[in-house]
N, C-alpha and C positions, 0 to 999 in steps of 0.2 A: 504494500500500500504506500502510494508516494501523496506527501502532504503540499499543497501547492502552497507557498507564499503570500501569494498575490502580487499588485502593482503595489508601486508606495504610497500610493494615493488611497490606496485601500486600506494596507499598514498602517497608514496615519489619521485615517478615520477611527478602524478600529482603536488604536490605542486613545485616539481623542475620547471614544464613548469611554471605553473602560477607565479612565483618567475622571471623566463626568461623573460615574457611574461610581465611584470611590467618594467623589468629593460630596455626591448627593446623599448615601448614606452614613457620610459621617453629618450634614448638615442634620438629616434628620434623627441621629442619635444623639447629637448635642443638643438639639431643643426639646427631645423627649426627656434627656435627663435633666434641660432647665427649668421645662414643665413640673416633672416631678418633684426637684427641691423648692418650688414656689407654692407643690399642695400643702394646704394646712393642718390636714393630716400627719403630715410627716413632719412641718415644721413641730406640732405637738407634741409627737414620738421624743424629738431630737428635746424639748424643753422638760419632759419628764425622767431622760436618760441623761440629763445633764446634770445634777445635783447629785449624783451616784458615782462621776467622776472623782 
Protein backbone atom coordinates (compact mmCIF):
# COMPACT_ATOMS: atom_id res chain seq x y z
CA UNK A 1 0.00 0.00 0.00
CA UNK A 2 1.74 3.28 -1.05
CA UNK A 3 0.54 6.55 0.94
CA UNK A 4 0.20 9.54 -1.44
CA UNK A 5 1.50 12.94 -0.10
CA UNK A 6 -0.35 15.13 -2.00
CA UNK A 7 0.53 18.65 -3.41
CA UNK A 8 1.61 21.34 -0.91
CA UNK A 9 -1.09 23.12 -1.34
CA UNK A 10 -2.98 20.35 0.07
CA UNK A 11 -0.20 19.70 2.85
CA UNK A 12 -0.79 23.14 3.94
CA UNK A 13 -4.23 23.08 4.05
CA UNK A 14 -4.35 20.07 5.82
CA UNK A 15 -1.92 21.06 8.51
CA UNK A 16 -3.69 24.71 8.49
CA UNK A 17 -7.11 22.78 9.77
CA UNK A 18 -5.21 20.47 12.19
CA UNK A 19 -3.36 23.61 13.51
CA UNK A 20 -7.36 25.31 13.74
CA UNK A 21 -8.60 22.29 14.89
CA UNK A 22 -5.89 22.30 18.17
CA UNK A 23 -6.39 25.88 18.77
CA UNK A 24 -10.22 25.44 18.77
CA UNK A 25 -10.28 22.80 21.31
CA UNK A 26 -8.12 24.35 23.52
CA UNK A 27 -10.28 27.77 23.13
CA UNK A 28 -13.03 25.65 24.08
CA UNK A 29 -11.41 23.86 27.18
CA UNK A 30 -10.22 27.16 28.47
CA UNK A 31 -13.62 28.76 28.63
CA UNK A 32 -15.36 25.51 29.93
CA UNK A 33 -12.89 25.43 32.69
CA UNK A 34 -13.48 29.51 33.11
CA UNK A 35 -17.08 28.61 33.18
CA UNK A 36 -16.72 26.22 35.78
CA UNK A 37 -14.41 28.24 38.29
CA UNK A 38 -17.12 31.23 37.96
CA UNK A 39 -20.10 28.59 39.19
CA UNK A 40 -21.05 29.40 42.41
CA UNK A 41 -21.39 26.10 43.34
CA UNK A 42 -17.93 25.48 43.24
CA UNK A 43 -16.81 28.99 44.39
CA UNK A 44 -18.97 27.55 47.71
CA UNK A 45 -17.16 24.19 47.74
CA UNK A 46 -13.77 26.13 47.57
CA UNK A 47 -15.09 28.64 50.71
CA UNK A 48 -16.07 25.77 52.95
CA UNK A 49 -12.69 23.76 52.15
CA UNK A 50 -10.86 26.66 52.99
CA UNK A 51 -10.99 27.14 56.63
CA UNK A 52 -9.71 23.38 56.90
CA UNK A 53 -6.56 24.44 55.26
Amino acid sequence: MRLDTGTPITRFFSSLVTILAIVAFGFVAWKAFDIWRSDPAVEGIQEILQPQK
